[in-house]
N, C-alpha and C positions, 0 to 999 in steps of 0.2 A: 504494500500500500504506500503512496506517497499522497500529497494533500491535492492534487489533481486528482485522482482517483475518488479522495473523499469530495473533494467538490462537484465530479460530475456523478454522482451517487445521490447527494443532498439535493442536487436541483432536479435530477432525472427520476429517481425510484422514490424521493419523498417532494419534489413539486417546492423546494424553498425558496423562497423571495431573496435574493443575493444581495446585500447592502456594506456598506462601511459604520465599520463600530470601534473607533478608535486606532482607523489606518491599520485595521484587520478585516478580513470577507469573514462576512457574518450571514448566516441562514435563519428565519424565521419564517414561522408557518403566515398561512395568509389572512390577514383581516376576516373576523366574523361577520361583519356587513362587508357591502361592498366601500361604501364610506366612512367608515368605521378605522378606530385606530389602527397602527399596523399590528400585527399577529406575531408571538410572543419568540425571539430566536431559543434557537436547540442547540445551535452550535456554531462555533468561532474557528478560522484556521491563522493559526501561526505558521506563517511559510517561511520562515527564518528559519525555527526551532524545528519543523518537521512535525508537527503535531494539532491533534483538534481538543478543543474543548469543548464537553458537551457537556448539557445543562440538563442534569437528572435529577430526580427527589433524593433524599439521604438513603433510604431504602432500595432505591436501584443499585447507586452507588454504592453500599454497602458490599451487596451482592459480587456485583463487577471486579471490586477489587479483591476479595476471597478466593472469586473463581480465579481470577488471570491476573496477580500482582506485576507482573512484568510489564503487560499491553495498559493499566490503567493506574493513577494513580492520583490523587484529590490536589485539585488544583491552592498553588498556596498562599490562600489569601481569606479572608472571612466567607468567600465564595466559595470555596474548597468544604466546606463546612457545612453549606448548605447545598452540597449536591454536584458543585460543580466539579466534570471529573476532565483530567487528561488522558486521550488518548494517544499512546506513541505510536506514531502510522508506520515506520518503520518495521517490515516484522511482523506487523497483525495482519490477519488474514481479513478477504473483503466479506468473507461470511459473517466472521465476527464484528468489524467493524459495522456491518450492517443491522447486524442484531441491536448493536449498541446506538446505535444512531434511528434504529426505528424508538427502542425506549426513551431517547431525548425527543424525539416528535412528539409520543404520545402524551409525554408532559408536559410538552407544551399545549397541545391542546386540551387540556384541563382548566 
């Protein structure tokens, strides 16, 4: 996996709205109305570092890091805390990553 891969994953198999969030490509589901605020992002790519950050509840995140401590690890900052996790794309497989990145949609559509 590299963050090309992730990015054409997040707009292709989960339909993301691609924007800038701090001179980062950030993915976010789409507005509940049509004119309605934008829709909540799932995930951030750091193309420097080689990795995504996705925005899960403490309970996915939990999960994620148990299972596979090498591909995920709590991002570090009060955000890390609340769910938000790293993935290191190097290495992870796209099955996986995808799994992971479907449970950051779905929290965001909550």
């Amino acid at each position: 996996m590299n963050v090309e891969d992730a990015r054409t994953i997040a707009l292709e198999r989960f339909a993301g709205d691609e924007y800038d969030h701090f001179d980062k490509p950030a993915y976010r589901i789409a507005p509940k109305k049509i004119v309605g605020k934008p829709g909540r992002t799932f995930m951030t790519l750091w193309l420097d570092e080689g990795y995504a950050v996705l925005m899960l509840d403490v309970e996915r995140q939990t999960m994620l890091l148990a299972a596979h401590p090498v591909q995920f690890r709590p991002h570090p900052s009060k955000w890390g805390a609340k769910g938000a996790t790293i993935a290191e794309l190097q290495g992870l497989s796209v099955k996986l990553f995808t799994e992971a990145l479907a449970m950051a949609v779905e929290y965001a559509r909550r």
